[in-house]
Structure formats: C-alpha cells, structure tokens
N, C-alpha and C positions, 0 to 999 in steps of 0.2 A: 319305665316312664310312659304317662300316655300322652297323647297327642295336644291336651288341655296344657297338661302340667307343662312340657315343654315348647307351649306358648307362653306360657306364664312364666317361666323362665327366662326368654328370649328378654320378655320386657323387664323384667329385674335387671338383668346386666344391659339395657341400655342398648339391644340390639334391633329394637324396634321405633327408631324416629319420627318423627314429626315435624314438619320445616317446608324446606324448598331446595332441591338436591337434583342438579343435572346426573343424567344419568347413563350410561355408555353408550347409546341409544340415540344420543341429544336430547331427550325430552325430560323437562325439569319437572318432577314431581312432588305430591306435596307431602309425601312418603315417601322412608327409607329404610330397608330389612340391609342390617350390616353383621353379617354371622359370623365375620372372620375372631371378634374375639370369643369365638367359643371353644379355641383350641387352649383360650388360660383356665377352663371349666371344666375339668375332666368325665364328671357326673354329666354332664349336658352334652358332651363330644358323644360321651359312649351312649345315653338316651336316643341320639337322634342317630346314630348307628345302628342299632337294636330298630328302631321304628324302621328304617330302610331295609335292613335283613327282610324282613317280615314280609316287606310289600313286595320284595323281591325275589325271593327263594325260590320259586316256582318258573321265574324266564330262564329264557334259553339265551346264552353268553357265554363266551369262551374265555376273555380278557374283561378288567374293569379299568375304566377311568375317569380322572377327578377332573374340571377345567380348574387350571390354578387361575388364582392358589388358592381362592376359598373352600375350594369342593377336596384339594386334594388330602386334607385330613381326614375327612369326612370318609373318602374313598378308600385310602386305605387302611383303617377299623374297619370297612365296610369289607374289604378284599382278603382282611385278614381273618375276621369270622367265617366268611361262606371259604373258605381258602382257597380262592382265584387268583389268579394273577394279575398285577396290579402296571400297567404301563400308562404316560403322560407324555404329553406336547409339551416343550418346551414352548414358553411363550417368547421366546426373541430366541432367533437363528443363535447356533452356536457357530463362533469363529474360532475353536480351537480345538485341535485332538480328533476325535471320526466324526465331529461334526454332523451327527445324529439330532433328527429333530425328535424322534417320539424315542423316548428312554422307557425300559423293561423288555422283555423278549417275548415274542410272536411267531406266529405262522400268518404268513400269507393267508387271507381270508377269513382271518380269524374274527369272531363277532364280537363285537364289545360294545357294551354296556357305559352307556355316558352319564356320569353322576354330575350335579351341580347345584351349588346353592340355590337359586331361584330363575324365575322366566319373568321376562317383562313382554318381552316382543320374541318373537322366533328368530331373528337376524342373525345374533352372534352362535345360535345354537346350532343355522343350518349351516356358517363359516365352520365351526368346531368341524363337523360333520365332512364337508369337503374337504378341509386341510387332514384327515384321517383318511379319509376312501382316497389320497393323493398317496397315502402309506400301502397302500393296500388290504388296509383293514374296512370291516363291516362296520357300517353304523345305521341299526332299526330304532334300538330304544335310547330316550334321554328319561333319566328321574332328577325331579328336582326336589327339594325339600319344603317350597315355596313358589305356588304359582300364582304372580301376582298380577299375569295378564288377563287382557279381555276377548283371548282369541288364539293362543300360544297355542293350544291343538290342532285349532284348524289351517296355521300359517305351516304348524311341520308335517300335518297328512299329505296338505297337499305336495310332501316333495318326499315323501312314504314314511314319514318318521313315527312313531310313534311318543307320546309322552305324558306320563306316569308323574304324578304328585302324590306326596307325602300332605300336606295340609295349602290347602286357597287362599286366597284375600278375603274372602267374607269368613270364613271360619276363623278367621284373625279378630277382624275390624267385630264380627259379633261377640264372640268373649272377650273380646276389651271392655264392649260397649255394657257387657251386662255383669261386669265388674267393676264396672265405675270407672275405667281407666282411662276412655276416649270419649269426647263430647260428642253430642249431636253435629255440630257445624262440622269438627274431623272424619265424622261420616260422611259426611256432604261431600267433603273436599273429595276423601277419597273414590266416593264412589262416579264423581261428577269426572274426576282426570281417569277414571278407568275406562268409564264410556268415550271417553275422546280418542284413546290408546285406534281405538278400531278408523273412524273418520281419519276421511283424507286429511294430510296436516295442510295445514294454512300460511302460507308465506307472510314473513314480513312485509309492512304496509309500505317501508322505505325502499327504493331500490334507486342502485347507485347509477348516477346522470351516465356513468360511463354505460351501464350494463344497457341499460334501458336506448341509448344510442348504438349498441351493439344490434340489442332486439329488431329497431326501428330499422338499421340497414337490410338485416336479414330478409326484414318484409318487403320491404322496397324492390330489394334485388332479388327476392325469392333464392336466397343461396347460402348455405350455412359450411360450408366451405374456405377453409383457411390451409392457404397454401404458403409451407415452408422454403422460401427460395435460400436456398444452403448454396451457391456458389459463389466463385473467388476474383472475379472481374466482374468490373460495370457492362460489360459487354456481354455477357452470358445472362447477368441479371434482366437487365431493361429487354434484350431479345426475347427472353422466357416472356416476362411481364406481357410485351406483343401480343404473343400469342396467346394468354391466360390470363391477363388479368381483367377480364370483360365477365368471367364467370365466377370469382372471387368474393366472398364478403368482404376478407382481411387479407392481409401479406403480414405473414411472419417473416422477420428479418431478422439476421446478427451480422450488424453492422461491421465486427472487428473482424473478418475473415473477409473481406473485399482487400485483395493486395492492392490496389491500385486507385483506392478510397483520396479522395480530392473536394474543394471546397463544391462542388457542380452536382455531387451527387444527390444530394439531400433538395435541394431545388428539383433536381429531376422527378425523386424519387415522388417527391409532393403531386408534379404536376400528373405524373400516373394515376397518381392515388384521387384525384379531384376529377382526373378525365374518365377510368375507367369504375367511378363511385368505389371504389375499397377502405379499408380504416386499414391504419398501420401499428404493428404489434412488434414492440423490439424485445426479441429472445435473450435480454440480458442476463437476467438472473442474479439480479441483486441477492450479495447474503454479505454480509458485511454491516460493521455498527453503524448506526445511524448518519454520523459525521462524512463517514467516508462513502457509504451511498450518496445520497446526499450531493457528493461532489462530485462520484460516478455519473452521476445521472443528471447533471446541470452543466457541469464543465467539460472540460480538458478537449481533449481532438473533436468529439463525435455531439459533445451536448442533445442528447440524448432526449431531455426534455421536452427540446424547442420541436419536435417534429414526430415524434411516437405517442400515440394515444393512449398503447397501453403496453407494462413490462410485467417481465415476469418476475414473482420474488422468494426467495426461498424463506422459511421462517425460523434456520437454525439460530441465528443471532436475539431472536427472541421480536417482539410485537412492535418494541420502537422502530424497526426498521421501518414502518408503516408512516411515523411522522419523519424520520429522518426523508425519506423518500419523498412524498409529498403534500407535506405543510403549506402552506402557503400557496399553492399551484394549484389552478384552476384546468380543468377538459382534463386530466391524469386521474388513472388510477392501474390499479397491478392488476392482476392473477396471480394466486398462490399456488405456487406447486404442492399440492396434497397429498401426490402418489405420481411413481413413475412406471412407464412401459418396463423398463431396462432391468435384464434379472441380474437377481444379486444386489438391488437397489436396497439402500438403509432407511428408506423413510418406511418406518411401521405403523403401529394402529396408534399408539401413542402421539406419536408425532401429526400425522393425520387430525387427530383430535385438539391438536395446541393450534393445526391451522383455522381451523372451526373458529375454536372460542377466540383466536386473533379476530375474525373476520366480525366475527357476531362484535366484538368492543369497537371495530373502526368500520364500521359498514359505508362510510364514505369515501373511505380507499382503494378498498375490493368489490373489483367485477366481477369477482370468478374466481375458480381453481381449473386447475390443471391435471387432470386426472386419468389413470389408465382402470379397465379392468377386465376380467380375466371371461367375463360373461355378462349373459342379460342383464340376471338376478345379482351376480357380481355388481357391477353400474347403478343398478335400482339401490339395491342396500345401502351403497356410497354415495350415490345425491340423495337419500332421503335422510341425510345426517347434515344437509349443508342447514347452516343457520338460519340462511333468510331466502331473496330471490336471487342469489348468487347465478352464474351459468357456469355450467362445466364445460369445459375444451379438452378436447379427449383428442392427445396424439397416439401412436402408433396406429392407426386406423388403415387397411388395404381391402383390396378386393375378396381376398382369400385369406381365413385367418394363418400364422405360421408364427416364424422366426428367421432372424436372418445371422448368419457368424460372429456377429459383435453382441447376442444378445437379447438385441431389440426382439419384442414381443408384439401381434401382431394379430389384430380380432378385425372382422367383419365392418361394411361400412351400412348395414344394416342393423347386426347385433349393435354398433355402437350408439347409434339413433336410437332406439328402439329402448336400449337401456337407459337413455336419457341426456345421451350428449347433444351438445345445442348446437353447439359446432365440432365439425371432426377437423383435424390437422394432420394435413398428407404434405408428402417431400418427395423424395424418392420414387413412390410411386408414379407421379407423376412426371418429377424433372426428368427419370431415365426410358420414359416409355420410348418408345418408336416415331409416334407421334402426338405429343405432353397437348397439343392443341384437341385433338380427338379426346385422350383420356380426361383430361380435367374438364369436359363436357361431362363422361362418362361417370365420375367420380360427382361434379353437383347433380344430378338428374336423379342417381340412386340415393344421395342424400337425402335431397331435397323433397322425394314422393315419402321415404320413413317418414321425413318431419312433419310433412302436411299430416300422418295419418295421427299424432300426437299434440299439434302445436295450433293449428287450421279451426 
C-alpha cells in the first residue's frame, strides 16, 4: 500500500472529518483524523503497518509501544513484523492484582520506540514520555502516522525527542484537494486553525466578577498568597490571623473543624477579612446533587453562603452541581478541583477534562480550579487547557519541593508561580514554623517577586 492509497483509504471509511471537534488539547478544530476504526479493515491495519516497518527498520529500539488504544493495534503488527517486543501504559492505574502500570517485560533502560496515531501539539506526547522515563524506560523517538501539527518537532526537540511521521496535513488536505474531495473554503479552515496551533492562545473575553475581584485584590495588596488556617479553636484561629493576616490575599477556611464554632465567629471572622483587606475561601468541597448542595451551602449551622466568597467543588456529581450551588446568588462563585497534590488521588486526565468543559458551559460560576503539579512544564501543559480566564490555585506549595507521611506532595513556591499559579495555598508550612509571622512574610515576598516577573 502506498502512502496516496492509504489516504484515500482513510477517507472512504470515514476517518477523515470535517466539522468542529474539541480535541484532547482543548482546542476545537475544524478537522478530525479518527483511525481507531481501522482495526475493522484489516487490508488498511496491515498497509499502514507495512508503511511504519519501512520508516522504521533502520532505528535503534529495544521495546515498542502503542499510546492506547488507537496506536496499540497499530503497534503490535508493527512489533510483530520487526519481532520486538511489544509493552504498554495502562491508561488508568490498576487497583487490582501487582498493580503494574506498563504491561510486557523490560529491562531497565531499555529504549523504546513510541508509536501513535497522530500529533496535534507535543503536550500529551512529552506526558507519554515522562510517565515511561518514571518506569525506567528510555524515551528518544515518537512516530506518528499523522502529523497534524504546526510545530510538533520543535515542541519535542526541545525536551530531546525526537519525531518521525509517516504522512502531514498538507500531503492530506493536497490529495483531497486534487481529487476533488475537499473545497477551497475546507482548505482555508484547515490551514487558517493550523497557523493559530503555534500563537499564544487567547483568553475568553468574559471573566467571572468573582475571578477578576480576586485579580483586583492581588494587585492592591501585591500578594498572591492564600493561607490555609486548618486549626480547631477560635482562639488559635483569630491569634494566627494577628499575626498574618496583614500579608494574605485570601483565608482558606473549613469551618466544620472549629470545636468550639459559636454564632460570634463569622462576625469576627468578617471584621478580619475588611480590616486586614483578604477575601474568604471556604474549603468545603461541595460534591453532592444539586438539591443538597444547595442546602449545604445556604443552610443548616454554618450558612456558608452568607460570608465565603468562594468554595470549593468537586465535579463528580456531574455540572448541575454548578446551579444547584449558585443560582440565584450574587458575589459566589466556586473553584473546581481539577487535580490533587495527594498520591494515590482518583481524579485522572479524564476527569480533569469533564471539569473544563463544566467550566467552559457556566463561566459564570467558576473562578478557578484547583490544581496541583508535578513541574514547570507539568503546570504550563495544565493551565494551557483551562477554557477561558479561569485562575489556578495551586496547593501543596513549600519552600523545598518533597513529601510528607500522609502523602501530600510538595513542589517549590517558585516552580509553582513560574508554572503558572496565580495564587499558591500554604498551611503547614506556615501555621507550624517557629515564627508563622516571619515566614508568611517569607512565603509572599518569594511569591510575589515569580509573579511580578509573569503577571507585572
């Protein structure tokens, strides 16, 4: 099969689109290469197997692998012709039995060869890349079968990648075009959103009164700085406050862990928050159907509503939680939690992606997400996936990246700026220092000089 014919192929079964198709990435295209049914085509499986052999035969690779599940058929015809060995990622942790994430057998340092449908942007290909070099495996080459970006080589040189295609977008969009298959204007489309692929993305024009009152404080007080007060009396609380809250954007609170919680405190807590300028953030964590958020967050002991600007909400109950929560109510809006510090956490790429497209439908509820990562380029890849002018608040943030016994996971309060957090959120570090009035100086100063060199 040559490389024509299995274009021409692809577009017979329907695997080359036309539309408007978000795409893992976030960015909505007006193209779509969908190859996964080419595994009901066996003539067309074993073609573009045959075309990989070829381009491949001559690198040096010790292991093959497919990203599922589109590439893993792909990959092993491919592993089974050159007769290599054939190991894969699981794409969601296993919770049962040895709990192995990459399945087939290896040596230590072994090089392998990364096979995959197509490249839009290098993101998810230098993620692939990381979560393997975490195995102890090599990762120099990716081949795709379809490279449909506008810069895919030079996004993975520069992190030493190398990567190899099989056939481009213009050698697509031209034998369409001189077969009669694609109009002029569908050239247009295509070639106009390829060019954009590389430009800076462009933020949403709306941004939500809460976010932009967040923005607004930060400048004011020059401090992007939100401090988690996690203790169990009014007395440890307001003392802390004393001494820190003069350097504070926000107070993160969980109100239900105050033993000794009384109708006096919420008045108090207010007159802090107006004296030492901060905004108030209750750590509630809404996850629950609508009805009963809802009545979480209006009613019962704490009425939650009447004095927290913004909560946090998880989005396993699905996007209504967004109007259950707040319909009707004016100065509110959430943070989504979109990823956690804490290992072993269940929110994955998937879920991540359902809090997106929540946000992008109610951009009038969400100020933000909630997000941890793991690095720079970690951070960068994960806010250049938020919908609009969201801000990210990144907990686990310390002086020294680490880990502590429970877990908790723990990156730099540079790297976290730097990556793109707008605000960082410390606890610990600061309630148990020595002297939490010294360090939460300590802690806005280093913030506050990343942000200026990003945000200024």
């Amino acid at each position: 099969m040559t490389k024509e014919h299995f274009i021409l192929e692809l577009q017979r079964i329907g695997a080359i689109k036309f539309g408007s198709f978000t795409l893992k990435s976030g960015l909505v295209s007006p193209f779509y290469f969908d190859l996964r049914d080419m595994i009901s085509f066996p003539e067309i499986l074993e073609g573009v197997a045959d075309l990989l052999v070829e381009k491949i035969k001559d690198m040096d690779f010790d292991v093959i692998t497919g990203i599922p599940y589109t590439a893993l058929p792909i990959a092993s015809l491919v592993a089974s012709k050159l007769q290599k060995s054939l190991i894969y990622m699981r794409k969601e942790e296993k919770a049962y039995g040895t709990g192995k994430n990459v399945i087939g057998k290896f040596k230590e340092g072994a090089k392998c060869l990364v096979i995959d449908d197509l490249i839009t942007t290098g993101a998810s290909k230098i993620e692939t890349a990381e979560a393997y070099e975490k195995e102890g495996i090599v990762i120099k080459d990716f081949v795709v079968v379809i490279d449909r970006s506008a810069n895919g080589t030079e996004e993975l040189a520069k992190k030493g990648y190398k990567l190899h295609s099989l056939i481009d977008l213009d050698e697509i969009v031209e034998l369409l075009k001189s077969k009669k298959l694609i109009s002029n204007e569908k050239v247009k489309e295509v070639n106009d959103f390829t060019a954009s692929i590389s430009k800076p993305k462009k933020k949403e024009k709306y941004i939500n009164p809460l976010t932009q009152k967040l923005l607004d404080r930060i400048q004011e007080k020059k401090s992007n700085l939100v401090l988690s007060l996690d203790v169990t009396t009014q007395k440890e609380f307001f003392d802390m406050l004393d001494k820190v809250g003069d350097e504070i954007v926000m107070l993160k609170t969980h109100v239900d862990i105050i033993d000794d919680y009384d109708e006096k405190f919420v008045p108090k807590l207010q007159e802090y928050a107006a004296r030492q300028h901060f905004l108030i953030f209750e750590d509630r964590k809404f996850a629950d159907i609508g009805n009963t958020v809802r009545h979480q967050f209006r009613n019962g002991v704490y009425k939650i509503a009447d004095w927290a600007e913004y909560v946090t909400v998880h989005m396993v109950a699905g996007e209504l939680i967004l109007k259950g929560l707040f319909e009707g109510i004016e100065g509110r809006a959430g943070f989504v939690l979109a990823r956690m510090s804490s290992q072993g956490n269940l929110l994955n790429e998937t879920y991540t992606r359902k809090c997106f497209e929540a946000a992008k439908k109610n951009p009038q509820w969400v100020a933000g997400f909630i997000g941890h990562g793991n690095s720079v380029d970690d951070i960068k890849r994960f806010k250049a996936k938020f919908p609009g002018s969201e801000l990210l608040m990144m907990p686990g943030v310390k002086k020294e990246a680490g880990s502590d016994t429970m877990g908790q996971k723990y990156i730099t309060i540079e790297d976290a700026v730097s990556g793109g957090a707008d605000c960082i959120i410390v606890g610990r570090g600061i309630l148990q220092a020595e002297d939490p009035q010294k360090e939460v100086k300590l802690y806005r100063e280093r913030a506050w000089k990343e942000y200026e060199k990003f945000n200024i």
